[in-house]
DRENDO-1510 file (C-alpha; in Angstrom, 1 decimal, always signed):
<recs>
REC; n; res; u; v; w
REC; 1; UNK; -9.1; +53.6; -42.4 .
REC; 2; UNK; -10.1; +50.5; -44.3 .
REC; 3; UNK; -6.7; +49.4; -44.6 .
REC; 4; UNK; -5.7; +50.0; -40.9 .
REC; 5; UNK; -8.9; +47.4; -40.2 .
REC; 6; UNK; -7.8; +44.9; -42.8 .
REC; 7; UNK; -4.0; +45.0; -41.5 .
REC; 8; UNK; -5.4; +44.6; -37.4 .
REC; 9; UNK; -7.9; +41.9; -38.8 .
REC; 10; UNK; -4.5; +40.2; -40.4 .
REC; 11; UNK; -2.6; +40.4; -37.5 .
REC; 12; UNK; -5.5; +39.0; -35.1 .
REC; 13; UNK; -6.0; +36.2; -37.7 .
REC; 14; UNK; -2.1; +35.4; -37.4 .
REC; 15; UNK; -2.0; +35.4; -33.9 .
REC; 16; UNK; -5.3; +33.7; -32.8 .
REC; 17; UNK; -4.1; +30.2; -33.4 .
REC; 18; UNK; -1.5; +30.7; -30.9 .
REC; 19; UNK; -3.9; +32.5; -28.3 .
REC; 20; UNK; -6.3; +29.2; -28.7 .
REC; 21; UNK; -3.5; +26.9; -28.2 .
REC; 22; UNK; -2.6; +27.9; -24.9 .
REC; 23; UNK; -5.8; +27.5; -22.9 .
REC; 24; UNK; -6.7; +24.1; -24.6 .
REC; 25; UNK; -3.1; +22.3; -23.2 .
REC; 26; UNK; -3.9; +23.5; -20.1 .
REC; 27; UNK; -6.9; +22.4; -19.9 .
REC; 28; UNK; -6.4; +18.8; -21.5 .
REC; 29; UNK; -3.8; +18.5; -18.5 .
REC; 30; UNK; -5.7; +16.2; -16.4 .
REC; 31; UNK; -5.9; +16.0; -12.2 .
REC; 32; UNK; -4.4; +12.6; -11.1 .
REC; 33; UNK; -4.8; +12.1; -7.5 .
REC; 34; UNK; -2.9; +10.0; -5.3 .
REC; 35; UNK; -5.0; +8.1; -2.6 .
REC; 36; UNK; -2.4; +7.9; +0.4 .
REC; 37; UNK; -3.4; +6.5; +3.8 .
REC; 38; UNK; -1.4; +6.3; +7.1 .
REC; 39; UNK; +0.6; +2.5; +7.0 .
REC; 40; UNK; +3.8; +3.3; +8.7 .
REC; 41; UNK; +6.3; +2.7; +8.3 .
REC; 42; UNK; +6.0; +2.7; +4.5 .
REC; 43; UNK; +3.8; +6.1; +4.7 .
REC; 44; UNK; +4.1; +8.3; +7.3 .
REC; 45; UNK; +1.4; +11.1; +8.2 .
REC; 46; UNK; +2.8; +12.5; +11.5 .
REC; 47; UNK; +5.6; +12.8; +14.2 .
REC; 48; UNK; +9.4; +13.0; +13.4 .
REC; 49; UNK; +9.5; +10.6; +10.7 .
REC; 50; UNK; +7.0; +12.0; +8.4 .
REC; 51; UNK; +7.2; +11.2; +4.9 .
REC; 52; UNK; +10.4; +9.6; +5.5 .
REC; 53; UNK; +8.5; +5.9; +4.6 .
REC; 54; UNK; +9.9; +4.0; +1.7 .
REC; 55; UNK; +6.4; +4.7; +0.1 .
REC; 56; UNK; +6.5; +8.6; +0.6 .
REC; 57; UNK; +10.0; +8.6; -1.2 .
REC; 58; UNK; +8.7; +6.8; -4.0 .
REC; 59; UNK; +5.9; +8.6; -4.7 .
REC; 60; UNK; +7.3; +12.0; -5.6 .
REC; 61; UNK; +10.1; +10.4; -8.0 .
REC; 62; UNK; +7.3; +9.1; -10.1 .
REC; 63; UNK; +5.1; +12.2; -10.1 .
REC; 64; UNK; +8.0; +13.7; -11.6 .
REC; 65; UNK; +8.4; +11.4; -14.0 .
REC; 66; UNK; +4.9; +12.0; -15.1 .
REC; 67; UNK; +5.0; +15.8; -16.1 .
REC; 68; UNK; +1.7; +15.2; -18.5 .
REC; 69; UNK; -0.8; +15.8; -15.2 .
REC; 70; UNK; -1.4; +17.5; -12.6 .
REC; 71; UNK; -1.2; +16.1; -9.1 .
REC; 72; UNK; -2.9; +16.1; -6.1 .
REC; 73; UNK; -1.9; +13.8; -2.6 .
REC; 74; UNK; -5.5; +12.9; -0.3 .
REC; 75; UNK; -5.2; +11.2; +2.9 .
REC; 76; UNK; -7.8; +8.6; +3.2 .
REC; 77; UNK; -8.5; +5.7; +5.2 .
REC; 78; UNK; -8.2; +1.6; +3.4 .
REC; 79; UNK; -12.3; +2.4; +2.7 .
REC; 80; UNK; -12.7; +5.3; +1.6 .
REC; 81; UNK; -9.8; +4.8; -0.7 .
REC; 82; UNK; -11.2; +1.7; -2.0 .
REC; 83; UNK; -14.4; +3.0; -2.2 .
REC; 84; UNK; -13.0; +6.0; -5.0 .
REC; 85; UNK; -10.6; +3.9; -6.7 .
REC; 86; UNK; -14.0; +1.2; -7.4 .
REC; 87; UNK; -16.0; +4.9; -8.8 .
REC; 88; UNK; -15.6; +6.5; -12.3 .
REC; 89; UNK; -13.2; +8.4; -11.4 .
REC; 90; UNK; -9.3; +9.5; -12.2 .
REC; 91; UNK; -7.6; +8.4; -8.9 .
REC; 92; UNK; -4.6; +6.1; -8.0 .
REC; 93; UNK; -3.2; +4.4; -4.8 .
REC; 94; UNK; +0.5; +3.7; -5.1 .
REC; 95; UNK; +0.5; +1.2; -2.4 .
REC; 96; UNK; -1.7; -1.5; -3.0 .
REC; 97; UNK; -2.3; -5.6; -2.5 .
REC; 98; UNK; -3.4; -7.3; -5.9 .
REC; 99; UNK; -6.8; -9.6; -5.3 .
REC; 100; UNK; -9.2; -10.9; -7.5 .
REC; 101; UNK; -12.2; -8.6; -6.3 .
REC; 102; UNK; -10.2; -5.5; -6.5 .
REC; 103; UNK; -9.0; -6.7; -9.8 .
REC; 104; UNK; -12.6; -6.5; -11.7 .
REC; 105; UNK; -12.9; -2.3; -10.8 .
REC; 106; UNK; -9.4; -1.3; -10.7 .
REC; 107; UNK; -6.3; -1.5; -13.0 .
REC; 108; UNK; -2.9; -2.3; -11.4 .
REC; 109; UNK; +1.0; -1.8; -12.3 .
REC; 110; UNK; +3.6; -4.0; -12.7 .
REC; 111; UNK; +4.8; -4.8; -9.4 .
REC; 112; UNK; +6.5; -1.3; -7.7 .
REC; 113; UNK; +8.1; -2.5; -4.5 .
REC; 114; UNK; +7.8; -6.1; -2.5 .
REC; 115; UNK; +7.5; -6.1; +1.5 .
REC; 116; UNK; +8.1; -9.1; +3.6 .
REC; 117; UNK; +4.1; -10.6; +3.5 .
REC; 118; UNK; +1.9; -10.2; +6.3 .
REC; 119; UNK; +2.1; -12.9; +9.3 .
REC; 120; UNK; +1.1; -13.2; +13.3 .
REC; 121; UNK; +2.3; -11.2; +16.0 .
REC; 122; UNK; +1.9; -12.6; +19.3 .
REC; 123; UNK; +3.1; -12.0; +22.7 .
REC; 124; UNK; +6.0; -13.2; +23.8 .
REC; 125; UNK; +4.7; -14.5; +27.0 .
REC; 126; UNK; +1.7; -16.4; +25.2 .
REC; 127; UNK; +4.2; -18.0; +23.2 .
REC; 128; UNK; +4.3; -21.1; +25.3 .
REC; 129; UNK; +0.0; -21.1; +25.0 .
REC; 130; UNK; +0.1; -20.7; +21.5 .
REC; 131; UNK; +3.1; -23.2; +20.6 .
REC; 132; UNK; +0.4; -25.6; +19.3 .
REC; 133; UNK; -0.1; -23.6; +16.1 .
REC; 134; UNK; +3.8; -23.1; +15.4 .
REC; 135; UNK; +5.2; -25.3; +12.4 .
REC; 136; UNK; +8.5; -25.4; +11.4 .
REC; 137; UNK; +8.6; -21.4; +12.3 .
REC; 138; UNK; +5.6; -20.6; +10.7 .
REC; 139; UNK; +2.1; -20.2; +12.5 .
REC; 140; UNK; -0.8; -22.4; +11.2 .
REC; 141; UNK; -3.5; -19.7; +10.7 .
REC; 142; UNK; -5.9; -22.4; +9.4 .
REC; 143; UNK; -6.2; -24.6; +12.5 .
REC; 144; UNK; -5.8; -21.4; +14.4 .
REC; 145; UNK; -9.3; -20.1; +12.8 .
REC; 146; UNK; -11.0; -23.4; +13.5 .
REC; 147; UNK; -10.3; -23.3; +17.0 .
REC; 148; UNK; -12.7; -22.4; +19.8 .
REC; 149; UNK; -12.0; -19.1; +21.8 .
REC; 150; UNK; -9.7; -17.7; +19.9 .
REC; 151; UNK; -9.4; -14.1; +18.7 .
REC; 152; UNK; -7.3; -12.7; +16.0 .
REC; 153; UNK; -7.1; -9.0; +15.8 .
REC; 154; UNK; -7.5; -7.7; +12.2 .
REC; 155; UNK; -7.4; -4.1; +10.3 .
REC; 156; UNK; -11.2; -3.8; +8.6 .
REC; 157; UNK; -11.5; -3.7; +4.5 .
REC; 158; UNK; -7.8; -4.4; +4.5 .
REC; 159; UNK; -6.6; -7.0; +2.1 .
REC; 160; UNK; -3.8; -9.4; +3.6 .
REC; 161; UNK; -3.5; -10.9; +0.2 .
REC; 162; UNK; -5.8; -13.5; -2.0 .
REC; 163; UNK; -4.3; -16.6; +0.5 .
REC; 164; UNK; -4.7; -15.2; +4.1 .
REC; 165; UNK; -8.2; -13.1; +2.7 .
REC; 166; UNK; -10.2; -16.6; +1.7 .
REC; 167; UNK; -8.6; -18.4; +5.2 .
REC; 168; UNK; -10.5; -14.8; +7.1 .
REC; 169; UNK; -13.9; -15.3; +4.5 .
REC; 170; UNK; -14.4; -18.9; +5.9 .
REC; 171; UNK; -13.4; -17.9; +9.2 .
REC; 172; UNK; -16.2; -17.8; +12.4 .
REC; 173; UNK; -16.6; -14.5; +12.4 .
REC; 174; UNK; -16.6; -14.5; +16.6 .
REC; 175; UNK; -12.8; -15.5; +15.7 .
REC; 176; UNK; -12.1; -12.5; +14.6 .
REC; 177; UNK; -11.7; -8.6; +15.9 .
REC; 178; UNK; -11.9; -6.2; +13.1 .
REC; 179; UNK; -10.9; -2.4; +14.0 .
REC; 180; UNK; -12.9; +0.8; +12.0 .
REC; 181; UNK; -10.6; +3.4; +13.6 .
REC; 182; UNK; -8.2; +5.5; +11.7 .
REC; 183; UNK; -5.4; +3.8; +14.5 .
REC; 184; UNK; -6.6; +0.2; +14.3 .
REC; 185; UNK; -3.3; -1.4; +14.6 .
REC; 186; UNK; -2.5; +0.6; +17.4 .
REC; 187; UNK; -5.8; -0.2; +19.2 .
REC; 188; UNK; -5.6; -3.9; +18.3 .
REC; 189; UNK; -2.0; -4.1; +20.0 .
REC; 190; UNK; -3.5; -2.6; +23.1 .
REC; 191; UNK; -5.9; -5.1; +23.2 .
REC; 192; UNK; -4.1; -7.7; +22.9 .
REC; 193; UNK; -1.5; -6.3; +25.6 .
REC; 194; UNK; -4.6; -6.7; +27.8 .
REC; 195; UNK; -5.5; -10.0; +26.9 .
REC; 196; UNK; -8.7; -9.5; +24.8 .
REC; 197; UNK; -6.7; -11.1; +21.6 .
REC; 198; UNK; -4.5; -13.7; +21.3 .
REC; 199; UNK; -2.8; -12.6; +17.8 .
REC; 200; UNK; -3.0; -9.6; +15.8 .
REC; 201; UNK; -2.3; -10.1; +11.5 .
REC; 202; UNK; -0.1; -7.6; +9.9 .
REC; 203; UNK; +3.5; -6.5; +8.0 .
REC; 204; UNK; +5.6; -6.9; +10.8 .
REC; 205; UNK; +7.3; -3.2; +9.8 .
REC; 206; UNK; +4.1; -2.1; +10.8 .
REC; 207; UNK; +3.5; -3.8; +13.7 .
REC; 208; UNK; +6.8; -2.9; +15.2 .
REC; 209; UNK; +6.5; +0.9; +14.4 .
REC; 210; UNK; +3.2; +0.8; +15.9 .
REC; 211; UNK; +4.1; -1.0; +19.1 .
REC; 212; UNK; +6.7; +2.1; +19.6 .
REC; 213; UNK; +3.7; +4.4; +19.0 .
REC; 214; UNK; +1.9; +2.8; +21.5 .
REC; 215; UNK; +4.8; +3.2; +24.2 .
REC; 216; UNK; +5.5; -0.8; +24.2 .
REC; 217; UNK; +8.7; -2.6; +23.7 .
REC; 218; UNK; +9.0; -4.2; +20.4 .
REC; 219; UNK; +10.8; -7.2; +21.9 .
REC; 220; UNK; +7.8; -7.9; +23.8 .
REC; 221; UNK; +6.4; -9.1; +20.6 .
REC; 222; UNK; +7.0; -12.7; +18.9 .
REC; 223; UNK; +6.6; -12.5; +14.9 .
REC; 224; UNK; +5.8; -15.7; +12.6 .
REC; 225; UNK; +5.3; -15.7; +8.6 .
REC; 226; UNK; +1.9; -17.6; +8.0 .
REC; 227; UNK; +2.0; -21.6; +6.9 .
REC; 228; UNK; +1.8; -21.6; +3.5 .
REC; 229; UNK; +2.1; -18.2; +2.4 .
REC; 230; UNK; +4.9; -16.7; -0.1 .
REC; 231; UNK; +7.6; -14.7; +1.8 .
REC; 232; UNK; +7.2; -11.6; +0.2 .
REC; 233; UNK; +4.4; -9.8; -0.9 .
REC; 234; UNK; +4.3; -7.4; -3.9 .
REC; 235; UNK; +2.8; -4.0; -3.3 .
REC; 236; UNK; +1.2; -2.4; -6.9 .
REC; 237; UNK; +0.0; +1.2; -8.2 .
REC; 238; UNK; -3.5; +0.4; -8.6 .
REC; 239; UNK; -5.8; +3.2; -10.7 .
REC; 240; UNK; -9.6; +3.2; -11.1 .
REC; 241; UNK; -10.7; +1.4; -14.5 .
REC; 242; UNK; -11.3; +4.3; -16.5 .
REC; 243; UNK; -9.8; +5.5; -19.6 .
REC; 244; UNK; -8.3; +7.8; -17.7 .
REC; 245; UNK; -6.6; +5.1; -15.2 .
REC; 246; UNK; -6.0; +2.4; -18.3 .
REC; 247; UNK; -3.6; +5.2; -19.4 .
REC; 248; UNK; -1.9; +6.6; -16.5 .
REC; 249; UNK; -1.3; +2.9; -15.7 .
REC; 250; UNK; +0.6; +2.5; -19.1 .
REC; 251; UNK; +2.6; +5.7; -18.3 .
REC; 252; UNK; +3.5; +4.5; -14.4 .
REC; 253; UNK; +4.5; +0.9; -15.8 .
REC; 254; UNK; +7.2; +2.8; -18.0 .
REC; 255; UNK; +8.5; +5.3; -15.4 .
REC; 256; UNK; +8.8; +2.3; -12.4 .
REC; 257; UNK; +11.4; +0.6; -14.7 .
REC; 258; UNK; +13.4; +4.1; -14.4 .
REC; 259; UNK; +13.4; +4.9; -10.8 .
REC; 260; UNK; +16.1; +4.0; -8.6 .
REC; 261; UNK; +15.9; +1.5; -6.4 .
REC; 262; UNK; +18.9; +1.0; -3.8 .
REC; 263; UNK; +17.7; +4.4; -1.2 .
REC; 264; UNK; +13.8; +2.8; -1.9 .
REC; 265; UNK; +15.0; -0.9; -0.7 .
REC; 266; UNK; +17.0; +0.4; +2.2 .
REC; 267; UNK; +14.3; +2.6; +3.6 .
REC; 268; UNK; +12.1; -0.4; +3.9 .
REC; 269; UNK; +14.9; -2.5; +4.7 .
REC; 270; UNK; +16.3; -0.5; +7.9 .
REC; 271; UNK; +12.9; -1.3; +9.4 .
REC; 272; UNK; +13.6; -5.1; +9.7 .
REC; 273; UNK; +15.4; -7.0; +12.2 .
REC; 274; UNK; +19.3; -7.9; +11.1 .
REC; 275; UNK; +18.2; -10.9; +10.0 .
REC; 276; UNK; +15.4; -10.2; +7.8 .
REC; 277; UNK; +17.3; -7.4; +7.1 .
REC; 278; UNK; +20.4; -9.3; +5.6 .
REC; 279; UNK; +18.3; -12.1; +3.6 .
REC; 280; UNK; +15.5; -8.9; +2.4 .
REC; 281; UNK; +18.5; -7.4; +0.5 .
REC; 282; UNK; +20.0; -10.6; -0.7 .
REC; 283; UNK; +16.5; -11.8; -2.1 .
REC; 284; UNK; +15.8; -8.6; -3.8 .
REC; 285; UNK; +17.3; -9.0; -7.5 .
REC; 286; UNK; +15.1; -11.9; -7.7 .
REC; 287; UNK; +11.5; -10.4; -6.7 .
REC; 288; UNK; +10.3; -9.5; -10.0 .
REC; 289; UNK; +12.0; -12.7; -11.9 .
REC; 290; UNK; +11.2; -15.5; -10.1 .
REC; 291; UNK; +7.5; -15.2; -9.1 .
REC; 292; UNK; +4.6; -15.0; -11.4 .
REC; 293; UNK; +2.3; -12.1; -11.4 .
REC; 294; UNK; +0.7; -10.5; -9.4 .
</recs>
């Protein structure tokens, strides 16, 4: 009897180290999760192109590359997601403008992916009105802001980058419209179909996807980069400035080096017009070599 114990006491003794090893990996496998909010066409929540943005594709090639966590996608709106990604907590948004402010609560990537910046859409039958503020092909948002009766339509809590953000801070604020809703770019296009704005700020992808949304004719819209502003504008992986997010950020800086490019770049790419289209691919190889960081 004693020696039955002592043999089932051995064998329990030899085994135990492997019966604790398994429920302490999986629980030192953290919960990343991914802060995604609806910017066509980049990332796509709904209707026949869902997921299909150049964002969407991107996003699952890296969680694969990062096996060591588990993952979980929430849709949020530019707020909310700012407001988790600024808390203690383990969260990441993989399409996100670098700024100062954001830069003091929140760690970022290298650069992941570059989009053509942000400029003015206007209509096409203002253009004559608005001609004024047109340099060279590029739309002088400065003198634009300091005019009287003016209204630019902008998406609320959304960055535009560090340049175009401190033109808005030190603009009148009766200059400007800022939309809440989860459809602001939408909304602001209708408004300014109506006449209430005479410009609307944003990626021009956008602008045109959302235009089509909103049953209007892209062509009806006139385009112009901002005086002043770089032509391109790199999009990060930003994580909240934890431990947690210093070191997912380490990992993520590794794996963007190994994910392929070309179907990323011409996902984005087929959005533009011909022409940006042509001179967006020809630019590329020098994105990440020529311009400083961020």
């Amino acid at each position: 009897m004693a020696a039955r114990f002592i043999r089932a006491l051995r064998r329990l003794w030899l085994t135990a180290p492997l019966l604790v090893a398994l429920p302490l990996s999986s629980q030192a496998q953290e919960t990343l999760t991914w802060l995604v909010r609806d910017l066509p066409p980049m990332t796509i929540f709904d209707g026949p192109q869902k997921d299909q943005g150049s964002i969407d594709k991107m996003l699952p090639l890296l969680i694969e590359r990062l096996p060591q966590y588990r993952h979980q996608i929430l849709h949020v709106n530019r707020a909310r997601g700012i407001q988790m990604l600024n808390a203690p907590s383990f969260t990441c948004d993989p399409s996100l403008v670098w700024t100062p402010a954001r830069a003091k609560n929140i760690v970022f990537s290298t650069p992941a992916f570059a989009v053509l910046s942000n400029g003015i859409a206007i209509r096409r039958n203002r253009q004559d009105a608005l001609a004024s503020y047109v340099v060279d092909g590029k739309f002088d948002l400065a003198r634009f802001l300091g005019a009287q009766q003016t209204r630019l339509g902008i998406v609320a809590e959304r960055s535009y980058g560090p340049g175009i953000d401190e033109q808005l801070i030190h603009a009148d604020p009766l200059e400007l419209t800022p939309h809440y809703g989860n459809d602001a770019l939408g909304s602001l296009l209708q408004m300014q179909r109506l006449g209430r704005l005479e410009a609307v700020l944003g990626y021009w992808t956008e602008i045109r996807y959302q235009a089509t949304q909103q049953g209007m004719d892209s062509q009806d819209l006139v385009f112009y980069p901002i005086k002043g502003m770089p032509r391109y504008q790199r999009i990060h992986i930003g994580c909240s400035n934890t431990a947690l997010g210093r070191q997912a950020i380490s990992h993520i800086n590794r794996e963007l080096q190994n994910i392929p490019q070309t179907a990323l770049l011409e996902s984005y790419a087929n959005r533009l017009d011909p022409l940006m289209r042509e001179q967006y691919l020809r630019d590329n190889p020098r994105f990440f070599s020529e311009t400083p960081l961020p």
